[in-house]
N, C-alpha and C positions, 0 to 999 in steps of 0.2 A: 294830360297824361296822369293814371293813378301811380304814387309812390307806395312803394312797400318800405314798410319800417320794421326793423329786429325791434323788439322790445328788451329792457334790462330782462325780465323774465326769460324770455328766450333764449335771450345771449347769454345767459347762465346757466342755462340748461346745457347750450354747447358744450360753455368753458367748462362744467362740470361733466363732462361726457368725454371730452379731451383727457381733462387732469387723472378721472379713472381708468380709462384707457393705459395710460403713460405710466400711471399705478401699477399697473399690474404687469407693464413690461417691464417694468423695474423691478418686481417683486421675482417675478422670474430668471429674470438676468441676474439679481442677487442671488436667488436660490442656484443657478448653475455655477455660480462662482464660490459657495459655498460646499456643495456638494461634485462638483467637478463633473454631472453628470447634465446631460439633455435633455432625458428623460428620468422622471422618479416616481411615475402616477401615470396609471392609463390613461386619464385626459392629454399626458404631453404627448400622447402617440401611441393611440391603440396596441394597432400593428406593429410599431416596435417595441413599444413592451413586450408583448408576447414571442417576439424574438428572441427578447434581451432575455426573461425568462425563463425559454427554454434549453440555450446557450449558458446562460449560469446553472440550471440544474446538468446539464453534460457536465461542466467544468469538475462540480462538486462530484459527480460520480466519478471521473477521471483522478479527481484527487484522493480519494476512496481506493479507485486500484490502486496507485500507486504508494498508500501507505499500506496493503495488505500485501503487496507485491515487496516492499521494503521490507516485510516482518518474513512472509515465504521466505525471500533471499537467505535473512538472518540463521534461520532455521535449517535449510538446506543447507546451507554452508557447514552447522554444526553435525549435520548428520552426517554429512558425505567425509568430513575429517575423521567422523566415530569410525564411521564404516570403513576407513583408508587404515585404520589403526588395528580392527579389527582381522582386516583381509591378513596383514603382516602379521597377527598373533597366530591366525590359523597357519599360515606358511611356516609358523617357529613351532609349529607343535607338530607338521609333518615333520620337519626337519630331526625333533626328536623323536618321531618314531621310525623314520627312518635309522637313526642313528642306535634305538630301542633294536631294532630288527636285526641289526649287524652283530652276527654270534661272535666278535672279536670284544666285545664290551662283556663284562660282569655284571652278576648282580647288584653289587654296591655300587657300581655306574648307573644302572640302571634306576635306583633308589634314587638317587641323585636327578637323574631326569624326570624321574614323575615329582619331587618336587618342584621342578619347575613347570609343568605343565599344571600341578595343583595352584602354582601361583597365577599363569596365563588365565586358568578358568575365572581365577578371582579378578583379573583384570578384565577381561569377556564379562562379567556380572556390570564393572563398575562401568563399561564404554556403552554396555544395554540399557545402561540408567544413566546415559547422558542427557545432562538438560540445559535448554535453552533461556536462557533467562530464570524463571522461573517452573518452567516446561517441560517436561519429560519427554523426547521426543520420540522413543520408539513405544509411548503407554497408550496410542491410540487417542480416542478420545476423551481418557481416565488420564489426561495430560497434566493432573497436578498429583498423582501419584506413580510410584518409582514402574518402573517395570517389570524388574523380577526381583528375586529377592534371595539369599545368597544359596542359596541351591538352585537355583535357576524358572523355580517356579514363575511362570507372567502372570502378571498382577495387574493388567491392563483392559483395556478392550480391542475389540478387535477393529470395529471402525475404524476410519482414518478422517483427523477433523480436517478442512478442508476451507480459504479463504478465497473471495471470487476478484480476479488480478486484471479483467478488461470484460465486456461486456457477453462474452460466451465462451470466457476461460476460468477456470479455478484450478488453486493449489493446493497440496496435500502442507499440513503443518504440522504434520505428527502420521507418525507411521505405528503398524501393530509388530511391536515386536515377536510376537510370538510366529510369523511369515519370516520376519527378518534370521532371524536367530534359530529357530525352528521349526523352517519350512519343510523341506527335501530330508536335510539334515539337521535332529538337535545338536548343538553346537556344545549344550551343556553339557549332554547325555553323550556326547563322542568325547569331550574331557574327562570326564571322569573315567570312562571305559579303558580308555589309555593309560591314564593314570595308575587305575588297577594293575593294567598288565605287566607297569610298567613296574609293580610292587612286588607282582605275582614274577617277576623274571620269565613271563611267559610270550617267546617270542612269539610264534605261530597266532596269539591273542593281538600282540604288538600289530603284527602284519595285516591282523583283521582288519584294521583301523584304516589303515591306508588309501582304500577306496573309498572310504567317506570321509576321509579328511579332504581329500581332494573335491567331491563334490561340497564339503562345506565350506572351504575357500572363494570355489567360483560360486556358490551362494551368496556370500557376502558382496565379491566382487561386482554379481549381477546386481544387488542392490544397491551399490555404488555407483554404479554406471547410471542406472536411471534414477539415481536423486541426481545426479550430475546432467542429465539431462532438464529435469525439471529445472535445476536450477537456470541452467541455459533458456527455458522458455518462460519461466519469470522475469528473467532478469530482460529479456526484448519487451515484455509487457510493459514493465515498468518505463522503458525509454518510452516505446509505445502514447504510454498514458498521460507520458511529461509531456512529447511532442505534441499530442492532441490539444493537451489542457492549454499550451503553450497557445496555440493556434486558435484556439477559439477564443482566449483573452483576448488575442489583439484582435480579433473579430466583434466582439463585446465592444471593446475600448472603442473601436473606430464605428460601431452603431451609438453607445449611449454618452461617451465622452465627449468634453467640450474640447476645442482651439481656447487657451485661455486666455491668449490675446485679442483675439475676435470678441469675447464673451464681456473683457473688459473694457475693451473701446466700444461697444456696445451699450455697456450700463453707462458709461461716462457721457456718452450723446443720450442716451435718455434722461439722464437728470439734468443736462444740459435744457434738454426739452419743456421737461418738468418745470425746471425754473424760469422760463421765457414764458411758459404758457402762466405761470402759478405771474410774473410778472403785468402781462396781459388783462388776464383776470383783473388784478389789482385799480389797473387804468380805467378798465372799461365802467367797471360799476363806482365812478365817481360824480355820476349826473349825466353824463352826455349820453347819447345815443348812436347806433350803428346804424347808417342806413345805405338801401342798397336801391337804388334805381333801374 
């Protein structure tokens, strides 16, 4: 019967085929232990890289609405306070001319209310020129400069700039004052008118006023309600875009993430391996030979 014999050549080539092997799953189980992930390179997994991703670019866009959605909020908050202040100044300037219109008052009464309605208008300038951080928020998208300016002129644009809060929604982050304040009715231009009248002692003038104060109220009012709505549909975007990003982390994690106890009792039987085999080696190539019958 022919024997077959391993040569030391041979048996080196194994043991050297073994020990790189054992190499390289150590190098990997080191790299997941260092990096905490399964995959880090298309070779660890075509296909789930390409999952991983496309799943981290969602996350990054979801984290994008939700800091554009955090600054909308910001902003809508300051507007909708402006405009809640403003609604109340126009109800104080019916109120004087209501009170304008009642022939039981004098003219030095009356002098008396058109200065304060000269001061309402200058508060009306200052609540047009609210800004948010840095931001002018009824200038449009002329957002770093004021809005009007103290005669009431707008010094804005008219655009409205506009940040995108979830995948087919955007928000307004500045409004055009010049809709806001004088849309239907200039808000400036009915101050002052009052004012006059209210100088002139001229009630019938006074009385004029009264139908556009009223629509300039519910003007303001109307744009109160719908920054307050917007704010309301930012503000679901934003949970919206936490909840997603939320979700598709732990979807990420449980594709690219290791068990780190699995990962290290893993390295620890490979170097176990390593050193038995690296021991092996040692034996074999000291003269003798393997042989296999």
């Amino acid at each position: 019967m022919r024997v077959a014999r391993t040569t030391h050549h041979g048996l080196s080539r194994v043991l050297q085929r073994n020990s790189q092997r054992l190499n390289e799953q150590i190098r990997t189980a080191e790299q997941q232990a260092i990096t905490g992930l399964k995959i880090s390179r298309p070779s660890d997994g075509p296909s789930e890289m390409g999952r991983a991703l496309m799943l981290q670019g969602i996350i990054e866009d979801q984290d994008t609405y939700k800091s554009n959605a955090t600054q909308a909020i910001g902003l809508l908050s300051t507007a909708e306070q402006a405009l809640e202040s403003a609604a109340d100044l126009m109800e104080r300037a019916k109120e004087l001319a209501l009170a304008g219109a009642n022939g039981s008052w004098n003219a030095d009464d009356r002098e008396g209310m058109a200065a304060e309605v000269e001061q309402l208008a200058s508060e009306l300038v200052s609540l047009a020129n609210t800004r948010h951080g840095s931001r002018y928020v009824f200038s449009g998208r002329a957002y770093d400069t004021a809005a009007f300016d103290s005669s009431g002129t707008y010094g804005g644009e008219g655009e409205e700039p506009t940040v995108q809060v979830s995948a087919n929604q955007w928000a307004s982050v500045g409004f055009s004052g010049s809709e806001v304040f004088q849309g239907d009715v200039d808000l400036f231009a009915l101050l002052d008118t009052l004012k006059t009248a209210l100088e002139d002692n001229d009630i019938d003038a006074i009385q004029g006023t009264l139908t556009d104060l009223d629509t300039g109220h519910n003007q303001v009012v109307g744009w109160r309600e719908s920054v307050g709505h917007s704010y309301s549909v930012v503000e679901d975007a934003e949970i919206a875009a936490g909840n997603v990003e939320a979700l598709l982390g732990t979807e990420l994690s449980d594709l690219v993430g290791i068990d780190e106890v699995e990962v290290y009792t893993r390295l620890a039987e490979l170097r176990a391996n390593y050193e038995a085999a690296a021991r092996v080696a040692g034996t074999s190539t000291q003269g003798s030979l393997w042989d296999f019958v």
